[in-house]
VEXRODO-867515 format. One line per field, with one value per atom (N, C-alpha, C): residue number from 1; atom name; x, y, z. Coordinates in steps of 0.05 Angstrom, whole numbers, plus 5000, padded with zeros to 4 digits. Atoms other than C-alpha are relative to their C-alpha. Layout:
BEGIN
resi	c(NUM:...)
name	c(CA:...)
u	c(X:...)
v	c(Y:...)
w	c(Z:...)
END
This chain:
BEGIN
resi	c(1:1:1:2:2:2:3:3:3:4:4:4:5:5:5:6:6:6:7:7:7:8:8:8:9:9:9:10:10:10:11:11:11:12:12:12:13:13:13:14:14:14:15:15:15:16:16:16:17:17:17:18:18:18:19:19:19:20:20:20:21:21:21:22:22:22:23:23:23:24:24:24:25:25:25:26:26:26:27:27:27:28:28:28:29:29:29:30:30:30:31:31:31:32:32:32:33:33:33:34:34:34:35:35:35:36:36:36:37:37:37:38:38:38:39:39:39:40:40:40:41:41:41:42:42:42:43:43:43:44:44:44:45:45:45:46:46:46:47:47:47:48:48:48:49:49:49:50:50:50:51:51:51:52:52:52:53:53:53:54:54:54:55:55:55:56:56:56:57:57:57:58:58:58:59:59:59:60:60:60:61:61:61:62:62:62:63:63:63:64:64:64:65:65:65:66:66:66:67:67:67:68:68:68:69:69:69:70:70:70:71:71:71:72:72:72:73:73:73:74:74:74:75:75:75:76:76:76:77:77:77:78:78:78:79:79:79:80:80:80)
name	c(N:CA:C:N:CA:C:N:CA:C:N:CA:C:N:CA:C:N:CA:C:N:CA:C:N:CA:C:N:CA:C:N:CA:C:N:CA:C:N:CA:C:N:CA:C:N:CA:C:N:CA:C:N:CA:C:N:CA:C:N:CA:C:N:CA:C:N:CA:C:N:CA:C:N:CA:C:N:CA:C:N:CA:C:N:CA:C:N:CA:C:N:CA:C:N:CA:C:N:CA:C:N:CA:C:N:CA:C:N:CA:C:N:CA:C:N:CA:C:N:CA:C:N:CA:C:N:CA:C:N:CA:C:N:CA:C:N:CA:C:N:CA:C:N:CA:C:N:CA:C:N:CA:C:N:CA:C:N:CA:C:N:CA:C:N:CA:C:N:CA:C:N:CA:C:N:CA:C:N:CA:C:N:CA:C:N:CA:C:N:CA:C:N:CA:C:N:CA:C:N:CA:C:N:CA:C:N:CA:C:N:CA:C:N:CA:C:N:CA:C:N:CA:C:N:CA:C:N:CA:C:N:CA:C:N:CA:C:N:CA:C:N:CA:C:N:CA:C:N:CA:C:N:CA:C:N:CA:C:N:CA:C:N:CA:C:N:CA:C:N:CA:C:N:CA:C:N:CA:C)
u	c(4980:0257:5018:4984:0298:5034:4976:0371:5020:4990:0432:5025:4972:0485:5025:4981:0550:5030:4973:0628:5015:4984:0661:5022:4976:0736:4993:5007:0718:4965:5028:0648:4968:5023:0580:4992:5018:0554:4970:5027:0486:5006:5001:0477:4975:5017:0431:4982:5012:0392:4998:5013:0391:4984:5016:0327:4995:4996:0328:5019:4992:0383:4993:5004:0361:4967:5030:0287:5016:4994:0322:5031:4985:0375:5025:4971:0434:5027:4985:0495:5032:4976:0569:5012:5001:0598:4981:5027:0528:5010:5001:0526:4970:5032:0465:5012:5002:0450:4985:5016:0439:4990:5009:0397:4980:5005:0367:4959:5021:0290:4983:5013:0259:5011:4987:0305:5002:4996:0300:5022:4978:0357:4977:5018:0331:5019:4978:0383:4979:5016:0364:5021:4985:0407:5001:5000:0438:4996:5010:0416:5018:4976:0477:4986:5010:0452:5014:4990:0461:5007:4983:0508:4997:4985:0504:5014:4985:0555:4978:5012:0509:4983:5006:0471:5021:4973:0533:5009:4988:0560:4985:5021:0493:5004:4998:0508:5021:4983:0562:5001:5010:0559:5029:4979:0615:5001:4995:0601:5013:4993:0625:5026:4982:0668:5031:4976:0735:5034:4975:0796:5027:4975:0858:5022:4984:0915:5032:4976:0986:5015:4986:1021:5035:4971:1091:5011:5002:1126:4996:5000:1117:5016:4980:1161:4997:5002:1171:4983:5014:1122:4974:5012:1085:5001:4997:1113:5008:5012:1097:5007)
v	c(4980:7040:4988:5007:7035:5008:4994:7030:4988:5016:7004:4981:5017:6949:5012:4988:6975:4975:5015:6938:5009:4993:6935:4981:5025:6896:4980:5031:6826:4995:4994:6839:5013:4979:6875:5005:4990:6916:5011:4971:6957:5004:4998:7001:5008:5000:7011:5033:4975:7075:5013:5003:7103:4997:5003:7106:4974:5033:7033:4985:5004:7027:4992:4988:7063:4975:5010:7022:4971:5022:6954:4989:4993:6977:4993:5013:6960:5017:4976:7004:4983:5006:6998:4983:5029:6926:4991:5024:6896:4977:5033:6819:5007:5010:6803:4977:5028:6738:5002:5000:6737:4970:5030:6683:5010:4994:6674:4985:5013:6650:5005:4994:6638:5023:4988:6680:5039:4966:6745:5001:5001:6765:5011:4990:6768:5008:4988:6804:5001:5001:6790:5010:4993:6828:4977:5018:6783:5006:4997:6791:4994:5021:6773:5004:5005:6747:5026:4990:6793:4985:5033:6754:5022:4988:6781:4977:5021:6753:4981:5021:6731:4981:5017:6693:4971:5021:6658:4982:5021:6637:4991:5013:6611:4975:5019:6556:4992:5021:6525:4992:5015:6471:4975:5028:6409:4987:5019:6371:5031:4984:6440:5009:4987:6467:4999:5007:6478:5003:5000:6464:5019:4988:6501:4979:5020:6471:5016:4978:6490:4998:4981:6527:5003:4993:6529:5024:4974:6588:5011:4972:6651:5009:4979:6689:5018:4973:6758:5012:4991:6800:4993:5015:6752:5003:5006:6748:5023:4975:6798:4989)
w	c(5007:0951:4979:5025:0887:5007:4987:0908:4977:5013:0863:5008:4993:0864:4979:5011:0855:5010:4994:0850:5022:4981:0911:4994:5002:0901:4985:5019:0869:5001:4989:0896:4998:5000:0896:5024:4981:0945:4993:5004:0962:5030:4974:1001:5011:4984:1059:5009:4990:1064:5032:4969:1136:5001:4989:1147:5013:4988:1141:5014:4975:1181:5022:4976:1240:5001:4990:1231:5005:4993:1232:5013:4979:1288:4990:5005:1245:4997:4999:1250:4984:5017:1220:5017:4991:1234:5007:4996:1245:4985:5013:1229:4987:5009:1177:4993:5019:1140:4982:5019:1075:4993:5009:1049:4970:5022:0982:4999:4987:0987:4972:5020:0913:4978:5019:0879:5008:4979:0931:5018:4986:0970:5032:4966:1044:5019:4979:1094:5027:4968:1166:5019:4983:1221:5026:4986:1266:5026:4966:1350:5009:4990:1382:5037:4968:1459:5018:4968:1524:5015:4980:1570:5025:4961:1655:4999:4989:1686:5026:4974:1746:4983:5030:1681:5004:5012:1662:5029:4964:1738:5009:4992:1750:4994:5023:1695:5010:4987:1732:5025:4973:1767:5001:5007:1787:4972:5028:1722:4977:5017:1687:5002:4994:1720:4997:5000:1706:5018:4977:1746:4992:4999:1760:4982:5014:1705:5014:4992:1716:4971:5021:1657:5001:4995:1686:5006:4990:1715:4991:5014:1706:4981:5016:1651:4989:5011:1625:5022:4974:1644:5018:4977:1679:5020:4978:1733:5020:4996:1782:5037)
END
């Protein structure tokens, strides 16, 4: 598809056709990475991980874990 680069601020944009959007799941604020590979611009959408919590609390153990610190009283509306 023949698309153009246009000035955005100090910048160039393009832009993204939906179709191709929607085929390579990317929506408004998506992360890509551009990289340049031989003189082609290659945009790769970034995956950001699925975190469960039961995942995550699995992954600690004594050597991780972190202890209660103390912060000093409460103030404003802290303190409750």
């Amino acid at each position: 598809m023949l698309t153009k680069v246009q000035k955005w601020g100090n910048s160039l944009a393009l832009r993204i056709p939906k179709a191709f959007a929607l085929d390579a799941q990317l929506e408004n604020d998506s992360f890509v990475e551009i990289t340049i590979v031989e003189g082609q611009i290659i945009i790769t959408p970034v995956v950001s991980p699925s975190w469960r919590l039961e995942e995550l609390l699995a992954g600690i153990n004594k050597n991780n874990i972190h202890h209660e610190i103390d912060t000093g009283s409460a103030v404003g509306n802290e303190a409750w």
